[in-house]
PAZAPA-4460 file (N, C-alpha, C; in steps of 0.05 Angstrom, whole numbers, plus 32768, in hexadecimal, padded with zeros to 4 digits):
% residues 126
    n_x    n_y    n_z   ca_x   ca_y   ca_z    c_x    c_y    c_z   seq   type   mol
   812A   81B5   82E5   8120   819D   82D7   8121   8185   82EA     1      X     A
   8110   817B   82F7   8108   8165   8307   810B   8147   82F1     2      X     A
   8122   8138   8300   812A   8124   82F9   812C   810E   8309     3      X     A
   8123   80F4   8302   811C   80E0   830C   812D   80C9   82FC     4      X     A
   813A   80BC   8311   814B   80A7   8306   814F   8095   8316     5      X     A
   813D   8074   8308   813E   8060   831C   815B   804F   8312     6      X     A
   815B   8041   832B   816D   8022   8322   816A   800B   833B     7      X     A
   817B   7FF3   8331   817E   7FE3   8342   815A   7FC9   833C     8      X     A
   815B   7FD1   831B   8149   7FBB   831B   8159   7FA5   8313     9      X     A
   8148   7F8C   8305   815B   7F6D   82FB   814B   7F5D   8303    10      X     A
   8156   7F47   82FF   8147   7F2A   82FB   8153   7F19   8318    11      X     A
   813F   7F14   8321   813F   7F0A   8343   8127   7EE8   8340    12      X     A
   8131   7EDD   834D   811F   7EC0   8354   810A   7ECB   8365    13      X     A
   80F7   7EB6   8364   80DB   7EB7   8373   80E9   7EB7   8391    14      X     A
   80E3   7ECC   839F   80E9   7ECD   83C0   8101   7EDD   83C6    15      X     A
   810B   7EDF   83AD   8122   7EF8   83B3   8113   7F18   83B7    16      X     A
   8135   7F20   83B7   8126   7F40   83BF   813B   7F55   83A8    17      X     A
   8128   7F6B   83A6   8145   7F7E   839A   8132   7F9B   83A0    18      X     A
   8149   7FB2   83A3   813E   7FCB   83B4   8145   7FDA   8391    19      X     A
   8139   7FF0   8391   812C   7FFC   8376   813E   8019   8384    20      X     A
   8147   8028   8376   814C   8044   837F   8144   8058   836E    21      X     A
   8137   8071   8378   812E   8088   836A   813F   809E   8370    22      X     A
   8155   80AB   8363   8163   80C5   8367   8153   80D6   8354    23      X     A
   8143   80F4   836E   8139   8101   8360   8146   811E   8364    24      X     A
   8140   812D   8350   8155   813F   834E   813E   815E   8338    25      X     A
   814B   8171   8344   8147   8181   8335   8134   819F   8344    26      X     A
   8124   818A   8363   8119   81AD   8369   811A   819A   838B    27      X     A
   810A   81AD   839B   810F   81A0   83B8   80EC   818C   83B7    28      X     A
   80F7   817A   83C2   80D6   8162   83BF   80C0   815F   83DC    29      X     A
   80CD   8178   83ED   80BB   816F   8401   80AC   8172   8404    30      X     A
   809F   817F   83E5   807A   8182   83F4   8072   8171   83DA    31      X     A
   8085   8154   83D6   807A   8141   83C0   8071   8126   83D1    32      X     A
   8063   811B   83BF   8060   8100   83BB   8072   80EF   83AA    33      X     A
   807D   80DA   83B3   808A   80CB   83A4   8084   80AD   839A    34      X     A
   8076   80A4   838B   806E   8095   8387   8083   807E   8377    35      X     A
   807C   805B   837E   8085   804E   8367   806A   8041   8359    36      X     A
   8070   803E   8340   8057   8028   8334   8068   801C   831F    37      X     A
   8054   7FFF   8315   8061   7FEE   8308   804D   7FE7   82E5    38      X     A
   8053   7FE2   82D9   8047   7FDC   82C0   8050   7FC0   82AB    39      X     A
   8042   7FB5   82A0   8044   7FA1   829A   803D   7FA3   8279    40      X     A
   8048   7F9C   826A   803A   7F9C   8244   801D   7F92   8248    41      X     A
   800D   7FA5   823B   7FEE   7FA6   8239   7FE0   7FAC   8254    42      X     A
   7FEC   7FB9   8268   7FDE   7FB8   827D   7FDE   7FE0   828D    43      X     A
   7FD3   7FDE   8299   7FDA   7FFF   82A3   7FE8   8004   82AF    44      X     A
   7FF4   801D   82B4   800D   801C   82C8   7FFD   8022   82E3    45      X     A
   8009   8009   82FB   7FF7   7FFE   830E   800E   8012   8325    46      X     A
   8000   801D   833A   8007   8028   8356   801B   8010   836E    47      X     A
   802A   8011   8376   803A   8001   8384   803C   800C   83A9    48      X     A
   8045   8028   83A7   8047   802E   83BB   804B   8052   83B9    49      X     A
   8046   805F   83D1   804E   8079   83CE   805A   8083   83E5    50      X     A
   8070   809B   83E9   807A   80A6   840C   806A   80BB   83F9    51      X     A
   806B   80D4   8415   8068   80F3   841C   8088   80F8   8421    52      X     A
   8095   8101   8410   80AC   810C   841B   80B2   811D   8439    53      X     A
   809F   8137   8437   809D   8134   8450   808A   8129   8466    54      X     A
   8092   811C   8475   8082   810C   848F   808A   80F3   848A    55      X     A
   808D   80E2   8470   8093   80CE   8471   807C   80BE   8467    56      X     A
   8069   80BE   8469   804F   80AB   846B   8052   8097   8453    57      X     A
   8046   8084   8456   804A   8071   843E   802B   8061   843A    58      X     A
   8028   8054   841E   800E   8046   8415   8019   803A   8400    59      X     A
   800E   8024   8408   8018   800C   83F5   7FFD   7FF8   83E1    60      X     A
   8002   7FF4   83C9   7FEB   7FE5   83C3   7FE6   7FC9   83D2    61      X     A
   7FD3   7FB6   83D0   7FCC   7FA5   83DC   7FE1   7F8D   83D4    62      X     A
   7FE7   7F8B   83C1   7FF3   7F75   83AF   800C   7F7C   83B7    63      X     A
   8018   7F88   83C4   802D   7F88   83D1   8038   7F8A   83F3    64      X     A
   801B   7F93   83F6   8027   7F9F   8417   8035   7F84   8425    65      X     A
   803F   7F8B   843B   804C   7F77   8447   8067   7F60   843A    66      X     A
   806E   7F6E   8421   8087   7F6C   8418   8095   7F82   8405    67      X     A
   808D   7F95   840A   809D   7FAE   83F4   809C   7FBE   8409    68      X     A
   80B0   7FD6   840D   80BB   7FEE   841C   80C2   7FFF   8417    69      X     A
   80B6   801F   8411   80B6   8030   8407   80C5   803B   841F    70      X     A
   80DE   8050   8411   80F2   8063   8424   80F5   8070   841A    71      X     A
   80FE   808C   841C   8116   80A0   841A   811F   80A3   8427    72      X     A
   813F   80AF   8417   8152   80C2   8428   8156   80DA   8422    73      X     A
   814B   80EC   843A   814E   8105   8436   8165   8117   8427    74      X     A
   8189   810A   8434   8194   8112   842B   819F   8110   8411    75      X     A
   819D   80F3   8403   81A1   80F6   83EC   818C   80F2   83DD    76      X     A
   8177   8107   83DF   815F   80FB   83D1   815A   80E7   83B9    77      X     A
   814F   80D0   83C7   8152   80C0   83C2   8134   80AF   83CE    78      X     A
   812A   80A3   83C0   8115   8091   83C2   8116   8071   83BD    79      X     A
   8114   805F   83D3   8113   8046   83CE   80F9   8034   83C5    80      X     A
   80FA   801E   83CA   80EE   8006   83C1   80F5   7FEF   83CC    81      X     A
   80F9   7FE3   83E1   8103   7FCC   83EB   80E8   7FB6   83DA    82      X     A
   80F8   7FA2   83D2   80E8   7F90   83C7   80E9   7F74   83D4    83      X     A
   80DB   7F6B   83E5   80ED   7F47   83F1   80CD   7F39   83EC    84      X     A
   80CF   7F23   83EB   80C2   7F11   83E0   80B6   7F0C   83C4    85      X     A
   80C3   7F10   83B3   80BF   7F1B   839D   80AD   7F01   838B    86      X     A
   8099   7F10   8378   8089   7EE8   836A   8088   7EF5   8353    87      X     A
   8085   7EE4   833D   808B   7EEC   831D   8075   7EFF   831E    88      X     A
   805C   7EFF   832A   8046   7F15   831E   8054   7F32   8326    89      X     A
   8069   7F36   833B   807C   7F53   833B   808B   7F58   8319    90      X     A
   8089   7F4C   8313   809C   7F50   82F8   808C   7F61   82E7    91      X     A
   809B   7F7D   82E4   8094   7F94   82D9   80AA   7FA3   82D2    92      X     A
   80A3   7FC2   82C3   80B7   7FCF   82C2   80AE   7FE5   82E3    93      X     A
   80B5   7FEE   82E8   80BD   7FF8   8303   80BD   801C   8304    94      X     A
   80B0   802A   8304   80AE   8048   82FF   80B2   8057   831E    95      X     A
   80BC   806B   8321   80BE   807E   833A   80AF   808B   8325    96      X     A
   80A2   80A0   8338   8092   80B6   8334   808C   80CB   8348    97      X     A
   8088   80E3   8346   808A   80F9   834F   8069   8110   8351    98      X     A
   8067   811B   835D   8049   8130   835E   804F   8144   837E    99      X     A
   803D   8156   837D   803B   8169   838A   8024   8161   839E   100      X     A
   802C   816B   83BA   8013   8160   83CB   8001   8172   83CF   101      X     A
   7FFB   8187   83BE   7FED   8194   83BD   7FD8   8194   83A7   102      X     A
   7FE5   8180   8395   7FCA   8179   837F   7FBD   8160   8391   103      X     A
   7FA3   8163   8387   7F8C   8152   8394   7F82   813D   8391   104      X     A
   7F8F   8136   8375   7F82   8117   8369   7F90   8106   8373   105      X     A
   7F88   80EC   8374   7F89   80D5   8382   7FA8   80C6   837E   106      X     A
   7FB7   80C3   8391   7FD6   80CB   8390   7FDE   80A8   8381   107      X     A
   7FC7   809B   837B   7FD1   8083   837E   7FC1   8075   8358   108      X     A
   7FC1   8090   8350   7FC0   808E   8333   7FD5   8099   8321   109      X     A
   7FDE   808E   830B   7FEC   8094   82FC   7FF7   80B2   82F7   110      X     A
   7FDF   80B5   82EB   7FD6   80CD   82D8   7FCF   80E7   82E4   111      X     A
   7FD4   80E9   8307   7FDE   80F5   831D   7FF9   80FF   8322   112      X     A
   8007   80F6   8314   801C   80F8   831F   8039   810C   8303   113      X     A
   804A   8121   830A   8052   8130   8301   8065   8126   82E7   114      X     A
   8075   8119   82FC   8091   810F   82F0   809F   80F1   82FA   115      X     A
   80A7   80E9   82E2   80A6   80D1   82DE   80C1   80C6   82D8   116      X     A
   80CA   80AD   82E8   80E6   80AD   82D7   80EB   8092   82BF   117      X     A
   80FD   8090   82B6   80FF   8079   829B   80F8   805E   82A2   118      X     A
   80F2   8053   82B8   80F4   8039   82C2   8102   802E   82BD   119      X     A
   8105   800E   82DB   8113   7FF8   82DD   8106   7FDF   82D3   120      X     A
   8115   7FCB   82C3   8101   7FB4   82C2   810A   7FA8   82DD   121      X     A
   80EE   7F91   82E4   80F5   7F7D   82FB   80ED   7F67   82F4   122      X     A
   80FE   7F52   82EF   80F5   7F3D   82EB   80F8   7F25   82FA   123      X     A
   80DE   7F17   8307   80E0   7F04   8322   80D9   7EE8   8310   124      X     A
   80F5   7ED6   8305   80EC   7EBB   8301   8100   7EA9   8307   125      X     A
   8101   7E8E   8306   8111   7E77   830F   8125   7E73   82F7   126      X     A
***
């Protein structure tokens, strides 16, 4: 049973930072994708960033690059989120997510993706 469990969300000021963690558990992930995405009330759950477990590779949406940082650690599998510059439009609940790199659909959609864990809220205000 593949289990996903984030933390380390909360309420941060405009320009702060806070790192998100994904402990995933349950089968070996290296031929996954690990994705985070974020969702907002009335809105879709939007793509943030994704690694390749193995190789490492990373892709980030536009509305973030150049301040969010997608990592793992191999040994305690474990998936990050570095968040620094943070502005109220980040304020979401916060999802890790999981898929196989051997399915073909577009890694940077929702409805792509296997397994999902309960989410973090993040909330960026003064």
């Amino acid at each position: 049973q593949v289990q996903l469990v984030e933390s380390g969300g909360g309420l941060v000021q405009p320009g702060g930072s806070l790192r998100l963690s994904c402990a995933a558990s349950g089968r070996a992930f290296g031929s996954y994708i690990m994705g985070w995405f974020r969702q907002v009330p009335g809105k879709e759950r939007e793509f943030v960033a994704a690694i390749w477990w193995l190789g490492g590779n990373t892709d980030y949406a536009d509305s973030v690059k150049g301040r969010f940082t997608i990592s793992r650690d191999n040994a305690k599998n474990t998936v990050y989120l570095q968040m620094n510059s943070l502005k109220p439009e980040d304020t979401a609940v916060y999802y890790c997510a999981a898929r196989s790199t051997l399915y073909s659909g577009p890694y940077y959609r929702a409805a792509n993706y296997d397994y999902w864990g309960q989410g973090t809220q993040v909330t960026v205000s003064s």
